[in-house]
C-alpha positions in Angstrom: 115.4 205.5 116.0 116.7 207.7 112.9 120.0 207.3 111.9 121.7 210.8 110.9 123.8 211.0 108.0 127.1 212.2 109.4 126.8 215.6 107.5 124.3 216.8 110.1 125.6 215.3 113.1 127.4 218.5 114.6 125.0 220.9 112.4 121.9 223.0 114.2 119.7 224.6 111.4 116.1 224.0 110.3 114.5 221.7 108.0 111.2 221.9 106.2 108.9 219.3 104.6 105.9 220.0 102.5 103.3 217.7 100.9 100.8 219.0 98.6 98.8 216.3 98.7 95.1 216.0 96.7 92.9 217.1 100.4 95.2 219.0 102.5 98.8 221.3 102.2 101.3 220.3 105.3 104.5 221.8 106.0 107.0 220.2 108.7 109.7 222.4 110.1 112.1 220.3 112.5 115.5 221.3 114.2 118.4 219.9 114.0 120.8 220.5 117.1 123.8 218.0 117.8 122.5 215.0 116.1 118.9 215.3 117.7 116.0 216.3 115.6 113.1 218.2 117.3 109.5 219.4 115.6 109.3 222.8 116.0 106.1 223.8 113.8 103.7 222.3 111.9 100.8 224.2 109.2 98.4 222.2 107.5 95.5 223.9 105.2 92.5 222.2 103.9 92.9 223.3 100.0 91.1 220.2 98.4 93.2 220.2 95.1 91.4 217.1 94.2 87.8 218.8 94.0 89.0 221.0 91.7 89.5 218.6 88.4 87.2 219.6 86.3 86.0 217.0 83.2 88.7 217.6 81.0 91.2 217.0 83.9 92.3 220.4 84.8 92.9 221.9 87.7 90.0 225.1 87.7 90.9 228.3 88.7 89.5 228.6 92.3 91.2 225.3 93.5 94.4 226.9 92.2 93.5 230.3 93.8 93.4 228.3 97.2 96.7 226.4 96.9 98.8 229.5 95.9 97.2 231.5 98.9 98.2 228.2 101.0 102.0 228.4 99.6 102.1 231.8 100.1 101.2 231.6 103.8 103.9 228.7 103.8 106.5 231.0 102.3 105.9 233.6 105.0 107.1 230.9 107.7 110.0 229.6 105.9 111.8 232.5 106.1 114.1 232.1 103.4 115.5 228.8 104.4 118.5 228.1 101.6 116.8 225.8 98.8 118.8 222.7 100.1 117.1 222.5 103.8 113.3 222.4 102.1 111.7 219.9 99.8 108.3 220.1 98.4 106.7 217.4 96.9 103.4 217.2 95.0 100.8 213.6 94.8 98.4 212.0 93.0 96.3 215.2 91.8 99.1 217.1 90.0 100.4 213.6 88.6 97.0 213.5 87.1 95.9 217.5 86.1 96.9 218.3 82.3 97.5 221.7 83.3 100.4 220.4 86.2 103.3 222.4 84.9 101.5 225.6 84.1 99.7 225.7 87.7 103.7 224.2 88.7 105.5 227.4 87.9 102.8 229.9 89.7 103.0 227.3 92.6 107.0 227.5 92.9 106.6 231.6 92.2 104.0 231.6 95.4 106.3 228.8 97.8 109.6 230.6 96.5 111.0 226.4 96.3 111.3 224.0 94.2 108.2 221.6 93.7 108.8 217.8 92.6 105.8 215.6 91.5 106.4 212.6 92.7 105.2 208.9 91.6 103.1 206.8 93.4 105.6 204.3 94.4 107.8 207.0 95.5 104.8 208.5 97.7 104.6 204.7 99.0 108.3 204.7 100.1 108.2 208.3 101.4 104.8 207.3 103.5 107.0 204.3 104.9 109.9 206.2 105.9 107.7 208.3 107.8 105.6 205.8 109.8 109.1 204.5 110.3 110.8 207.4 111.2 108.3 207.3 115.0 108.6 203.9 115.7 110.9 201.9 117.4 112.8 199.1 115.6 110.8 196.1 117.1 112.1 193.9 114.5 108.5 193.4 113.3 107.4 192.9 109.6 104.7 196.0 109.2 101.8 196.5 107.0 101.4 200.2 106.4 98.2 201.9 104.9 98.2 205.4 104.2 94.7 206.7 102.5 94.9 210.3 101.0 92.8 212.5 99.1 93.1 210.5 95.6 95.5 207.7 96.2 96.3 204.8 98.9 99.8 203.3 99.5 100.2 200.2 100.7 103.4 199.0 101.7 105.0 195.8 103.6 108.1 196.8 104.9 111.1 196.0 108.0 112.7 198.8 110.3 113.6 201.7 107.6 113.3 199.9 104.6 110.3 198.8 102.1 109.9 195.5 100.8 106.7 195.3 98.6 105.2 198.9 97.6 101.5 199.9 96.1 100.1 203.1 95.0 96.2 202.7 94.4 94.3 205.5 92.6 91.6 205.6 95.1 91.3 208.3 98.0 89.1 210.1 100.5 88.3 212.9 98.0 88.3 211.0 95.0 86.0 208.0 96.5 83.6 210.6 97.5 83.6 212.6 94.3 82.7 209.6 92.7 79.7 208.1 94.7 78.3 211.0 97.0 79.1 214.0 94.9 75.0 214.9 95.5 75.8 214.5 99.3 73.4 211.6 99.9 74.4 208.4 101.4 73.0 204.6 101.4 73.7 201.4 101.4 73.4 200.9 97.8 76.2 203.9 97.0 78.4 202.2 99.9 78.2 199.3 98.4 79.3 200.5 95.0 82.1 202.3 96.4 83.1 199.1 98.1 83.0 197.4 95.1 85.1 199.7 93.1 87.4 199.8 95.8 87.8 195.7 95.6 88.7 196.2 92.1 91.3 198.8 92.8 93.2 196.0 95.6 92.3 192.6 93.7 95.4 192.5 91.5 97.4 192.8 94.6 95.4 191.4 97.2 96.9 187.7 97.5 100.4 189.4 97.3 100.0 191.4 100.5 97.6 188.5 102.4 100.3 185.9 101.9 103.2 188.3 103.3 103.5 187.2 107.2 103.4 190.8 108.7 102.9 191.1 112.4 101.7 194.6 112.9 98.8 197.3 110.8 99.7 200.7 111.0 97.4 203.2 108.9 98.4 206.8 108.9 97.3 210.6 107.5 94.1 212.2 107.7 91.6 209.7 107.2 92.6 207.2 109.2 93.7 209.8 112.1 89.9 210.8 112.3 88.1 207.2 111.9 90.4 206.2 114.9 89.3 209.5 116.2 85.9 208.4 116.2 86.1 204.8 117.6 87.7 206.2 120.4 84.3 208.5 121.0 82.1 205.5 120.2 84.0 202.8 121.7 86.8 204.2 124.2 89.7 202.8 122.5 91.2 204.3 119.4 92.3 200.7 117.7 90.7 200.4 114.6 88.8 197.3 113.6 86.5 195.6 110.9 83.9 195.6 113.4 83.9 199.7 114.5 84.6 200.4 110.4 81.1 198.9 109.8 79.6 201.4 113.0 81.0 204.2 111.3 79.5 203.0 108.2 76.2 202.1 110.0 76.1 205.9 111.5 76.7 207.5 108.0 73.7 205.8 106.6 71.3 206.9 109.5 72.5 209.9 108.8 71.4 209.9 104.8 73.7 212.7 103.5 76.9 214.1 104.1 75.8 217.4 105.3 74.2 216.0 108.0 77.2 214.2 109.4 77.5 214.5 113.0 80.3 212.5 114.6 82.1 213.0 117.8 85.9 213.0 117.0 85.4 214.0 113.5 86.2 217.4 112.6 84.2 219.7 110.5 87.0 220.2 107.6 87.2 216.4 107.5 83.4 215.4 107.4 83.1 216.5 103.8 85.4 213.7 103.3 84.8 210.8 105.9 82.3 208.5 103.7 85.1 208.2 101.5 88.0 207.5 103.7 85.8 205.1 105.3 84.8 203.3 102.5 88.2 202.8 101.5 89.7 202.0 104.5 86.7 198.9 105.1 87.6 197.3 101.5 91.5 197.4 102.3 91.1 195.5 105.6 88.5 193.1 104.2 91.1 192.4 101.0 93.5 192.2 102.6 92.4 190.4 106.2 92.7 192.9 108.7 91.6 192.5 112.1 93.3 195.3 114.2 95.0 198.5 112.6 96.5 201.3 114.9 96.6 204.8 113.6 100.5 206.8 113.5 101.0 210.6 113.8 103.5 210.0 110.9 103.5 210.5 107.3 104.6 211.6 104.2 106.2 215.2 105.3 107.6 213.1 107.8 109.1 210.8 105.2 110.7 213.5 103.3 112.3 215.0 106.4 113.8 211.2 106.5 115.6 211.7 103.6 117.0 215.0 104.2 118.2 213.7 107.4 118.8 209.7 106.9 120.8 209.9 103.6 124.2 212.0 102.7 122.1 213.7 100.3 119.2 213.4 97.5 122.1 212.7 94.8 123.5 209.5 96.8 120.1 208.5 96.7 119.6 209.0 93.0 122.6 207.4 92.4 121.8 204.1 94.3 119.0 204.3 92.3 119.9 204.0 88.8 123.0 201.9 89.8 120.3 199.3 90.6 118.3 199.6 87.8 121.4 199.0 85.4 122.0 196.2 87.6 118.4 194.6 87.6 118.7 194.4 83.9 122.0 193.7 83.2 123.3 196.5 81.8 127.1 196.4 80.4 129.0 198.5 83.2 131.7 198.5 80.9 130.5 199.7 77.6 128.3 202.2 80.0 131.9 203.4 81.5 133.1 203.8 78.1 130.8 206.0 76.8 130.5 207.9 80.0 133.8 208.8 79.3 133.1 210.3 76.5 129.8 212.1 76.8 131.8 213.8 79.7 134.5 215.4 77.3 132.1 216.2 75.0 130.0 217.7 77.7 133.3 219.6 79.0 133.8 221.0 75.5 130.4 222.9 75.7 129.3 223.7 78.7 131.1 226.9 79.3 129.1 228.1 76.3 126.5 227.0 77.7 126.7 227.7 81.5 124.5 225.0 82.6 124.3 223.7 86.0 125.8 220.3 87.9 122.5 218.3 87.7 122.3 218.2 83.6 125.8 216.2 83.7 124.4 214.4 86.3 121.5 213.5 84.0 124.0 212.4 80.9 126.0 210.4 83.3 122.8 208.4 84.6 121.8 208.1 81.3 124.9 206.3 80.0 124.3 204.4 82.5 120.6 203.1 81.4 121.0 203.8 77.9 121.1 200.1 77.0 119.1 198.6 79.8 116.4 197.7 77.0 118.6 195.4 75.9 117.5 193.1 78.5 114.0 192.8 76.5 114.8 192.7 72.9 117.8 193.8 70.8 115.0 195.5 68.0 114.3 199.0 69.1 116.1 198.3 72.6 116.0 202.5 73.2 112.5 201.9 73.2 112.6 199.3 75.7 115.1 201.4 77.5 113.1 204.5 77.5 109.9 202.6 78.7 112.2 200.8 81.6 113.4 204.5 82.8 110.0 205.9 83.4 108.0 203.3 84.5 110.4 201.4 87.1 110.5 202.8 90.8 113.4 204.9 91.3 114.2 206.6 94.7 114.9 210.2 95.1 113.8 211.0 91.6 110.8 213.5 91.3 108.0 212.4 88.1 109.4 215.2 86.2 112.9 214.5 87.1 112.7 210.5 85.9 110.4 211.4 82.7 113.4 213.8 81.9 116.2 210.9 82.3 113.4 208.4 80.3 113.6 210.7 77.1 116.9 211.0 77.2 117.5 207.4 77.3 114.3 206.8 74.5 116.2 209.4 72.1 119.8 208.6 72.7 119.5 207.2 69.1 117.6 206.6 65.7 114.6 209.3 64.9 113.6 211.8 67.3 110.0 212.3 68.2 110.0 216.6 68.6 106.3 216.2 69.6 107.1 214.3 72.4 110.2 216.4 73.5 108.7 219.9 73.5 106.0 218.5 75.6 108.7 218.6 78.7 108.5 221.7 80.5 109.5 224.8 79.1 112.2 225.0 81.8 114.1 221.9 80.7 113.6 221.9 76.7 116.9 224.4 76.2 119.5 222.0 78.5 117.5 218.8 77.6 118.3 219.6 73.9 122.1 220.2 74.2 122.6 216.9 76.7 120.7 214.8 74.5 122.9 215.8 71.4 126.4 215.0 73.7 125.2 211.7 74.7 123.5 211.0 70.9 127.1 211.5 69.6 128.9 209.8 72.8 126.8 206.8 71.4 127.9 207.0 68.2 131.7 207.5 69.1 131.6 204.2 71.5 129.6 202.0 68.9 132.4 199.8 68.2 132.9 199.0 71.8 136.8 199.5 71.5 138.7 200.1 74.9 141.0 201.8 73.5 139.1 205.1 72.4 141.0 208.0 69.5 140.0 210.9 70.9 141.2 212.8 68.1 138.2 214.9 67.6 137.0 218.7 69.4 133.6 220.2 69.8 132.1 223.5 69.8 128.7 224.8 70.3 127.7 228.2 69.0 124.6 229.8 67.7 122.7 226.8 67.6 125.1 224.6 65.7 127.6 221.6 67.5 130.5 221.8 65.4 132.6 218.2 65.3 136.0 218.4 64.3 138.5 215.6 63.9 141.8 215.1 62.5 142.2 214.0 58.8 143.8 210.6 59.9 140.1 210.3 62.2 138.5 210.8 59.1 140.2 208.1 57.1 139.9 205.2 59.7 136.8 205.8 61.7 134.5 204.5 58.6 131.7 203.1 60.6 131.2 206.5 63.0 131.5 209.1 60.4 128.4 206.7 58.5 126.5 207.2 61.7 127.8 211.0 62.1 126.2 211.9 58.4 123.1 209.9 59.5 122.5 211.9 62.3 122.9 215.3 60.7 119.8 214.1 58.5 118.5 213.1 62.3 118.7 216.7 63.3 117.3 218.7 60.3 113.9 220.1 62.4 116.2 220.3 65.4 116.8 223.9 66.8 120.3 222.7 67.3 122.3 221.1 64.4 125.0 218.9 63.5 128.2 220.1 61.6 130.8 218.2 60.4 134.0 220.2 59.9 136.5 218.0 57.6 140.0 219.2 57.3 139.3 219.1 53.5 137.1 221.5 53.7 138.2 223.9 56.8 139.6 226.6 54.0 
């Protein structure tokens, strides 16, 4: 069962999950009483976020209208539960909307939370966790299948923890947008969808056949109401190849979605079933299931997992980029080093600037990564680094969260790309700005890799200018940093914030 962290062991309070996933909103509220945790209420609406990308990849105005109604009926139940007992977490559609952030802001206005967009991998772990999190350790090797509105997760994994994780861009909603969007059905649309599906799982196919797991589990909406339905047709809820192509048999007598009919199947999920369906029969053909069993369990579940199972989200985090640096060999000592001194420098201004505990966070993490591209290629290693950041799987981190920590290590030196940095949200641009400058000159004050560091030298930060100040005798013998200081003045000319150089020569 669930291991409690020991912070909540003698705690009783609430906790709440949501998932704003691309059918459905769910929100999980569990209590926590002397180390036991009990699920005390459940909501789930049927907002269909996915039907609402229109061709340019925006979310349109009614689909919004229904999710901020949704979080505003969630709000109502929360109750104002303090920030760190709810976590919110948004999947493939807002990962895929242009207009994510703008929609973001009303959504966290409507919830009254924060609302992280995860990754796909991230969703995969999360998924796991939860399927997990009602199961009993059996010591088996599981493969678990979770199909949503516009992704499935795949994921091969033992007790709590994950060993191979997939996110595939195909889903209930999405599948059925795709082939039955004029509500007919037949065996020639089936077997397109099929196909496209066989595409999505190819690349990954062989990976996950030749993994020796010993137990199927599938899990959330779509595979609750197929296993819904075999257990009307066939008296036993297992799912199998053999009632998958039933199911698929009575949709095509039926011609058309609208005229779905099928015991077990609910009327908000019919709208949706030839989808689910179609995905779930290409996964266990690829991938050479016989049996699957369906879990209560999911992703809200998941995320109650980690406010429970961990210390906190930070620990997490931390784990996570401390094994990133370590898959690719990052110098911890050099990292240390100029850790160090991002940290005075960030000391030195932060009063000023009255930021919060999670930007130092960010500067220390990326000190950390900074030269993880080195691993690839010396030539344009920030680059590499950058790249490395935002695309690698990294635990606790929401999408925005890890594209935040990714430009920071991209742009920690050499030319800045100001395009690319305003597009963050408006939220971050002011803090990103001033943390990138501190670890921009922390880099240039460590280049020579010296372990014994002259901190002779002060910063300030006022009306938009960093002010570096040194001794004269800094001045005289630190040749190759003030080269790279001057350099990055020139850097910062279309910055809002710049670089000034105070000399003693020319402080009168």
């Amino acid at each position: 069962m669930l291991k409690l962290s020991n912070f909540w062991r003698n705690r009783t309070e609430e906790i709440a999950a949501i998932d704003l996933g691309s059918n459905s909103f769910h929100m999980i509220i569990a209590k926590v009483s002397n180390g036991q945790l009990t699920i005390i209420d459940r909501m789930k609406e049927t907002v269909r976020l996915g039907y609402g990308l229109d061709d340019q990849g925006e979310l349109d105005e009614l689909s919004q209208k229904r999710a901020l109604d949704c979080l505003q009926r969630f709000q109502q139940r929360l109750q104002n539960m303090p920030a760190s007992r709810v976590r919110a977490v948004g999947t493939r559609t807002l990962r895929q909307a242009k207009n994510s952030q703008p929609f973001l802001h009303k959504a966290e206005q409507a919830l009254g939370y924060k609302i992280h967009v995860i990754s796909g991998v991230e969703e995969a772990r999360l998924v796991y966790h939860g399927v997990a999190f009602g199961l009993e350790d059996d010591q088996q090797k599981r493969l678990v299948i979770d199909i949503g509105g516009g992704s499935t997760e795949i994921i091969i994994g033992e007790d709590y923890t994950p060993v191979s994780l997939e996110s595939l861009g195909m889903g209930c909603v999405s599948v059925t947008r795709r082939f039955f969007d004029d509500n007919k059905i037949d065996r020639s649309r089936i077997a397109n969808a099929l196909l496209y599906c066989r595409h999505k799982l190819e690349p990954f196919q062989t990976r996950f056949r030749s993994t020796a797991w010993q137990r199927a589990i599938g899990c959330s909406g779509s595979i609750k109401s197929i296993s819904s339905a075999l257990e009307q047709l066939n008296g036993h809820p297992a799912i199998t190849r053999a009632g998958v192509a039933q199911l698929l048999d009575l949709c095509i007598e039926a011609g058309g979605i609208e005229q779905l009919n099928i015991a077990g199947v609910s009327d908000d999920r019919l709208p949706i079933f030839i989808g689910g369906l179609v995905v779930l029969s290409a996964t266990m053909n690829a991938l050479n299931i016989e049996t699957l069993e369906a879990s209560p369990w999911a992703l809200r579940e998941g995320l109650l997992f980690d406010l429970l199972g961990h210390d906190s989200i930070a620990d997490m985090k931390e784990r996570s980029v401390t094994d990133l640096a370590l898959r690719f060999h990052a110098d911890a000592i050099h990292a240390q080093r100029t850790e160090k001194v991002a940290l005075e420098l960030w000391r030195q201004v932060e009063p000023a600037n009255s930021s919060d505990e999670s930007w130092s966070k960010n500067l220390t993490w990326a000190c950390m990564l900074h030269e993880v591209g080195l691993d690839i290629n010396h030539d344009s290693y920030h680059k590499h680094s950058g790249y490395i950041v935002e695309n690698c799987h990294l635990p606790g981190f929401g999408h925005d969260e890890q594209r935040v920590l990714a430009k920071l290590v991209h742009y920690h030196r050499k030319k800045l790309d100001w395009d690319d940095i305003e597009s963050l949200q408006a939220d971050y641009s002011e803090q990103f700005l001033l943390v990138l400058l501190i670890l921009r000159l922390a880099v240039i004050l460590t280049r020579a890799r010296n372990d014994i560091q002259d901190i002779s030298w002060s910063l300030s930060f006022n009306a938009q200018t960093i002010q570096f100040c040194a001794a004269e005798a800094w001045w005289q013998e630190q040749t190759l940093a003030i080269s790279d200081l001057e350099a990055e003045v020139k850097y910062l000319k279309k910055s809002p914030i710049s670089l000034h150089l105070v000399r003693p020569e020319l402080a009168d």
